[in-house]
N, C-alpha and C positions, 0 to 999 in steps of 0.2 A: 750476504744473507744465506745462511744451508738451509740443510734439510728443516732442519728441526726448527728454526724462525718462523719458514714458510708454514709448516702446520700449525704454528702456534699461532699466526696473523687470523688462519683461517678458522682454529676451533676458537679464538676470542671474536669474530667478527662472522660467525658464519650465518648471524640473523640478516644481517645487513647484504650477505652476499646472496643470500635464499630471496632475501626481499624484491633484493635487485632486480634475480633473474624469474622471479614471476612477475612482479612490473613489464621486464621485457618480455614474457609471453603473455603478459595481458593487452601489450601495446600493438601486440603482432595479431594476435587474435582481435582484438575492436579493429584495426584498421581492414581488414579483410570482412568483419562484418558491416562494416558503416560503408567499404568503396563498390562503387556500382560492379553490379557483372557486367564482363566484355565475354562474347561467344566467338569465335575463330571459325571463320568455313574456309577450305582449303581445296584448290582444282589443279588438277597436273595436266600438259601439253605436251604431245609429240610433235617434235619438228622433222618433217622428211623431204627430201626433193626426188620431185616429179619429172623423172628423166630415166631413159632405159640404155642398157648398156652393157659393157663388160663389166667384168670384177673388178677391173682398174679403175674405171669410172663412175663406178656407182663407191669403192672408196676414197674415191678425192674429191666424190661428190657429200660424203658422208663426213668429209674432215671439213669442208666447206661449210657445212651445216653447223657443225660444233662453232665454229668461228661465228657466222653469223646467230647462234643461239641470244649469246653476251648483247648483243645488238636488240634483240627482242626481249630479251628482260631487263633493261632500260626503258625500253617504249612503254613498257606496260602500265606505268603512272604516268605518262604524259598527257597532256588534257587530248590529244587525238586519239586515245583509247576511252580516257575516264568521261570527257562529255556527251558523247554517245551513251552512254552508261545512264546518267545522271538524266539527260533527257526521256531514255525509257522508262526508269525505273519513278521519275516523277521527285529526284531526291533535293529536296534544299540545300545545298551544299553546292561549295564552286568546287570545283578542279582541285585547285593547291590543298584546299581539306580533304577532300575523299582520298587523296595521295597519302595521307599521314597515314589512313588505317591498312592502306594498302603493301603488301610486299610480297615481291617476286624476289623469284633466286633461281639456279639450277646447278645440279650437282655435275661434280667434274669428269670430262670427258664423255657427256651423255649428251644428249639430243633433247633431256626433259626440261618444260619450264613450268616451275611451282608456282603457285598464286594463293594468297590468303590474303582475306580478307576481316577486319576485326569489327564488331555493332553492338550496339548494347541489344540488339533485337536476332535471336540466332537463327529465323526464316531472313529477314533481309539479308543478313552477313549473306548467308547461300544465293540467295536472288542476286546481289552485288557480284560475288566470285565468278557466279555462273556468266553475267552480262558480260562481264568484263575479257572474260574466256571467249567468249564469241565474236566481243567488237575488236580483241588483240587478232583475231583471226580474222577478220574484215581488211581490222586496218593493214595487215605484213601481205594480206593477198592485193592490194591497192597500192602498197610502198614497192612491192616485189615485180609487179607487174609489167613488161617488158614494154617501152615507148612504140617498140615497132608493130607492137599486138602482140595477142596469143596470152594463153597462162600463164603464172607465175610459177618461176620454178620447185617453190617452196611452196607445201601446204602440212598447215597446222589442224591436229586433231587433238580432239580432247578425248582424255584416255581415261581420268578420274572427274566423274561429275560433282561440282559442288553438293553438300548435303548440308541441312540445319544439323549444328553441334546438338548433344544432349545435355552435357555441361558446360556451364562456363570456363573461359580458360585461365582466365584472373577475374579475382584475387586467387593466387595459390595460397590455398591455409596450411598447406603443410609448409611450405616455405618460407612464411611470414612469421608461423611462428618457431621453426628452426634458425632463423635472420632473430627473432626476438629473443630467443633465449641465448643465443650467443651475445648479443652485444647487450643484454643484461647481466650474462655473469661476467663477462671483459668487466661493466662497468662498477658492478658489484666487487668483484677483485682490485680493481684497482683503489676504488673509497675506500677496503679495509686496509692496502698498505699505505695509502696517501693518512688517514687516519692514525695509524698507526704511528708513522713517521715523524705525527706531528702531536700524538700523546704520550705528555709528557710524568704522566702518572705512575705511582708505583702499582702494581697491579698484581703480582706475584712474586713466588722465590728467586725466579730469574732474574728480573729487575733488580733484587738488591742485590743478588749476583756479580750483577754490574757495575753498582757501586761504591760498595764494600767489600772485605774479605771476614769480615766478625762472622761467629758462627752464628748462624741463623736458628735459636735456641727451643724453638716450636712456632705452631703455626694454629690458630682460633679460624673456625669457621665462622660464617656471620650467621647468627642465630635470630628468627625474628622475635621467639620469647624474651630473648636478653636485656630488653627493652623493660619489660615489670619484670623478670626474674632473674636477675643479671647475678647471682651470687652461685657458686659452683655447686651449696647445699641445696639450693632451691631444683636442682635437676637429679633424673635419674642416675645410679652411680655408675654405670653403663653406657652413659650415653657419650656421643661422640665428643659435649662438649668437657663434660667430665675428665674425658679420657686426653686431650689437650691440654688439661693443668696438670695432670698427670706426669705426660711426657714433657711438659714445660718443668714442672720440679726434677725430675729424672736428670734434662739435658745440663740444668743449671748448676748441678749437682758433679756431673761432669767437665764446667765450663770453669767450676772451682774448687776442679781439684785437690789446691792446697790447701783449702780452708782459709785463704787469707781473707774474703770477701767473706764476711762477717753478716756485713750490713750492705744492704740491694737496693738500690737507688731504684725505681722505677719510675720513667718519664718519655718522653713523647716529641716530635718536633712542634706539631700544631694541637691545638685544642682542638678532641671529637674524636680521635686516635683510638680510645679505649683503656688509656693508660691506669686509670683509676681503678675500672672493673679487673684492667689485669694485674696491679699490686693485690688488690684487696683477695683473690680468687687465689694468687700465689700465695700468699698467706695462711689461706684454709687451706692448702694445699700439704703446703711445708707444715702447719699442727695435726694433720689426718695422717702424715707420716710419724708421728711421738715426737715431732720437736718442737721445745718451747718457742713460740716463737712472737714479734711484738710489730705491731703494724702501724707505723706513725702517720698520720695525715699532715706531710707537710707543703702539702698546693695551700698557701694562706691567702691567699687570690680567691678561688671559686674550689672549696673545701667539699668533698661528695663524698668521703668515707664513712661519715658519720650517719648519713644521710641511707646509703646502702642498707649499714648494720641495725639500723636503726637506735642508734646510739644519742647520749648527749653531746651536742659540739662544742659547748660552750665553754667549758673547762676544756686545756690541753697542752697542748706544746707552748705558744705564747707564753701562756701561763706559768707552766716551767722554767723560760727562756726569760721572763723577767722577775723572776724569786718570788712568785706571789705565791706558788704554794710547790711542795715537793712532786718530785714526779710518782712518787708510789703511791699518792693517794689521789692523781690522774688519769693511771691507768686501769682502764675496763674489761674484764676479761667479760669473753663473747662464745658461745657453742660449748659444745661437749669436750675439745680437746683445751691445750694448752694455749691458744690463742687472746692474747693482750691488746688493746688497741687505746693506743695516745692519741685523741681528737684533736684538731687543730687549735683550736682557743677561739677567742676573741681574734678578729682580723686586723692585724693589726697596718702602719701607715710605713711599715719601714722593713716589708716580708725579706727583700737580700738581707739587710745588715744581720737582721736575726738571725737568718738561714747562715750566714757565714760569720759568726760571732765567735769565740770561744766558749760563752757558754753551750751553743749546738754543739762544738765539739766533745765539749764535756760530759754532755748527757750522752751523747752516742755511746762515748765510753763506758758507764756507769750501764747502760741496758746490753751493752755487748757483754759485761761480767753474768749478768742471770739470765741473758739469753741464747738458744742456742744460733738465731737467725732473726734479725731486723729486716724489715721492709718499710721502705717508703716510700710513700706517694709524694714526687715531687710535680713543681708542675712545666707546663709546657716549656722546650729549649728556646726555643725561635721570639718567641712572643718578647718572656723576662729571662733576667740572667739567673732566675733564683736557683732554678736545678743546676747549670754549670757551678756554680758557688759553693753548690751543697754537696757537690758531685767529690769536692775536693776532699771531704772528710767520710766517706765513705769508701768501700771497699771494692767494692766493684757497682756498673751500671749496667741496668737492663733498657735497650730503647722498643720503645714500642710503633711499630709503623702500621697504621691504617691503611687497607689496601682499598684504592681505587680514591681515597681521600685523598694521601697526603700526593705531591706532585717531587721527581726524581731530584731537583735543585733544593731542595728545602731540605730533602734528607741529607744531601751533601754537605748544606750549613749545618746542622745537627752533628754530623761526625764531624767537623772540623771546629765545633764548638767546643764540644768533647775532648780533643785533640789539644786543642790549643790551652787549657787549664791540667793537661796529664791527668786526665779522667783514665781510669780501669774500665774501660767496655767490654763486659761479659757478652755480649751476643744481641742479637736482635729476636724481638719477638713478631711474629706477622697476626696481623687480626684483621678482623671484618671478611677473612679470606672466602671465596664460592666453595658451595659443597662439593661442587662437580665442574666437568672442565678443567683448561689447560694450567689456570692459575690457583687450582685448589693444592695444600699442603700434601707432597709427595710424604706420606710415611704410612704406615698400614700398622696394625696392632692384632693379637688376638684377642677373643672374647674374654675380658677380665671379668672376673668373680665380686659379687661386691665388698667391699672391705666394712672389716665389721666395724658395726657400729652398736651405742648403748641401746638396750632394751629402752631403758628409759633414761630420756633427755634429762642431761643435769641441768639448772636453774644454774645461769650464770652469775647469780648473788652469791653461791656455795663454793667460790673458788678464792685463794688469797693469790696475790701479786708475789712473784718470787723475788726473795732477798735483796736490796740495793747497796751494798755498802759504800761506804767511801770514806778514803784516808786521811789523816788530818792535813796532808798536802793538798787535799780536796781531787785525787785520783783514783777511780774503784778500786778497791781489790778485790780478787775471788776470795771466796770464803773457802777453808781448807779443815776447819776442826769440825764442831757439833753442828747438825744441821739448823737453820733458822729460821724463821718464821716472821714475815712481815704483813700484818692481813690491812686489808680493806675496810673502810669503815660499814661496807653493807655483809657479812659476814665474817665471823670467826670460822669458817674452816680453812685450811690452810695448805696449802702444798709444800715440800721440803726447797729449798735454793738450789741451783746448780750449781756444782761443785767443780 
């Protein structure tokens, strides 16, 4: 994992890490307000012996002291200090308890012995320290005391008087929740690459990165209008999503170069992808550019082209596909530009066979003579075989990946479905993609101007269907002399054929 994984676990997951690590300062902060206060009272002792002498002997008497200090701060929680204590002070407590709150120490090579005492009550804590100081000093002048008589030769002073704290000394809230905020984000860190590791979703351009080489031919952000106004007319011509069918005609444009893909398969691994809104958008796309272009609905399964444009579905492909009527007088022309649309038909019980028939292939041919670009809507790879089948008599394919939908094994089947029929895969499309963040479409644009359009909407009754011919071999030809004219039964005016 480098650089660049690590930031990208972190800008896809940094809700979960942010979550985390205020959870752990909210866990640091309650446990310090819900746990009781303990106040700390704290007394220091001099140890000195009471002997007079030279310099020599007052320090070997003083190295003597140090040795025996270690001795006395041991005692200091023994019940021959603490039940003295416990009997003045009147405390309910035995020995072995009041020892837990108690601790002595002394620093090295000194004569001092520390004593703290901990209470949830910070005048007793002091009262305690204090007792404790006086009865340590009882008891080492009674331990010390010479069997033959006389003083002992050690006596203890108290040098710092016990005092009540002002604060408590736990909980520390600043270290509860510097403790919380670390092992909040450790834990938050680790759930986004444990997460991480274990999602198996396509989620942006890198993902397919990884398992493809096809060029990645544009990138859809996920639009919550798309939903009622999924058609690229229905939006500003400006706008961000506009400008993605844009660059999506532009790349594909580039992706077929030679002009051999004619006709643009669009399809999807799973259903929900968006493949439908992005043939039908690629299509307004490609006639907002001047070229004729014809937009087949051929998903015979769950049919939505028709539906979008608000079109008749009832007449179409089928219908073509079993000679019940010609395809020039199926075809609908839709908006202000050049744009045809072949409705699916009747659904019919046997969608591959037809998809892979010869007559499919025959009509391809015959709408590849008058037009300059087919599009269709095939339907999902994964599900039925009907897009790999129809993939065959097409020129190239667009696949369409949903991101955060589809899962990185399914796209896998997809390209080897593809693969395995010697499908032309033009590129990949990314849709449903974030606006913002690690996995939004890396491409920038400037501000485009809107392209013109008619003062006033032509009436898609006012258009004729361009020329179909076909040879008595029953194969198109182009038409190369006098221009001709094949109209629609819902008007007589008429556009010249392409030549």
């Amino acid at each position: 994992m480098d650089l660049r994984d690590s930031l990208r676990i972190l800008r896809r997951n940094w809700i979960l890490i942010v979550a985390a690590t205020l959870s752990g300062l909210l866990v640091g902060g309650g446990a310090s307000v819900l746990s009781k206060p303990t106040y700390t009272s704290e007394t220091q002792l001099f140890v000195a012996i009471q002997s007079a002498g030279s310099v020599q002997d007052l320090q070997q008497g003083n190295t003597f002291s140090q040795a025996r200090v270690q001795s006395y701060v041991k005692t200091v929680r023994s019940p021959i200090v603490l039940q003295p204590v416990i009997d003045a002070l009147g405390l309910s407590v035995t020995a072995e308890d009041l020892a837990k709150n108690v601790e002595a120490s002394t620093e090295l090579n000194t004569v001092l012995i520390n004593i703290a005492v901990k209470d949830s009550s910070a005048v007793q804590a002091a009262a305690i320290a204090q007792e404790i100081a006086e009865s340590l000093i009882k008891t080492i002048d009674t331990l010390e005391k010479p069997k033959s008589g006389g003083a002992s030769p050690f006596h203890l002073s108290v040098i710092k008087p016990a005092t009540a704290p002002t604060e408590p000394s736990s909980p520390n809230t600043k270290l509860n929740l510097l403790l919380g905020f670390i092992v909040g984000l450790s834990l938050g860190t680790g759930a986004a690459v444990l997460r991480t590791s274990l999602d198996n979703r396509v989620r942006g351009e890198e993902d397919v990165r990884q398992i493809t080489d096809a060029p990645i031919l544009g990138g859809i952000s996920f639009d919550q209008d798309a939903t009622k106004k999924p058609l690229l007319t229905q939006t500003g011509p400006q706008s961000p999503r506009a400008e993605s069918f844009r660059q999506l005609r532009t790349n594909l444009q580039f992706a077929n170069v030679s002009g051999q893909a004619k006709t643009v398969l669009v399809t999807s691994s799973v259903p929900g992808e968006g493949k439908s809104t992005t043939g039908t958008n690629l299509a307004i796309a490609l006639a907002e550019a001047g070229q004729a272009v014809c937009l087949i609905d051929a998903d015979l399964r769950r049919p939505m082209v028709s539906e979008y444009l608000g079109l008749n579905g009832g007449a179409g492909l089928t219908t073509a596909l079993v000679g019940a009527a010609d395809v020039n007088d199926l075809l609908q022309p839709w908006g202000e530009d050049q744009l045809y649309v072949l409705a699916s038909g009747q659904i019919p019980p046997n969608p591959s066979e037809l998809l892979g028939s010869e007559a499919m292939k025959d009509l391809l041919l015959r709408l590849e003579s008058a037009f300059d670009a087919i599009v269709i809507d095939a339907p999902p790879l994964l599900p039925v075989t009907d897009a790999a089948v129809l993939s065959q008599h097409v020129g190239g394919v667009v696949l369409v990946v949903g991101s955060q939908k589809l899962r990185q094994q399914d796209l896998e089947k997809s390209l080897n479905a593809l693969n395995m029929v010697g499908s032309n895969l033009l590129g990949v499309v990314l849709n449903r993609l974030p606006v913002k963040g690690p996995d939004a479409y890396t491409y920038s644009y400037y501000g485009a101007a809107p392209e013109p359009r008619s003062s006033s909407r032509r009436s898609s009754a006012n258009k004729a269907v361009p020329a179909l011919r076909t040879t008595s071999g029953g194969a198109p030809e182009k038409e190369t002399g006098q221009s001709e004219f094949i109209e629609t039964p819902r008007s007589a005016a008429k556009f010249p054929a392409k030549h």
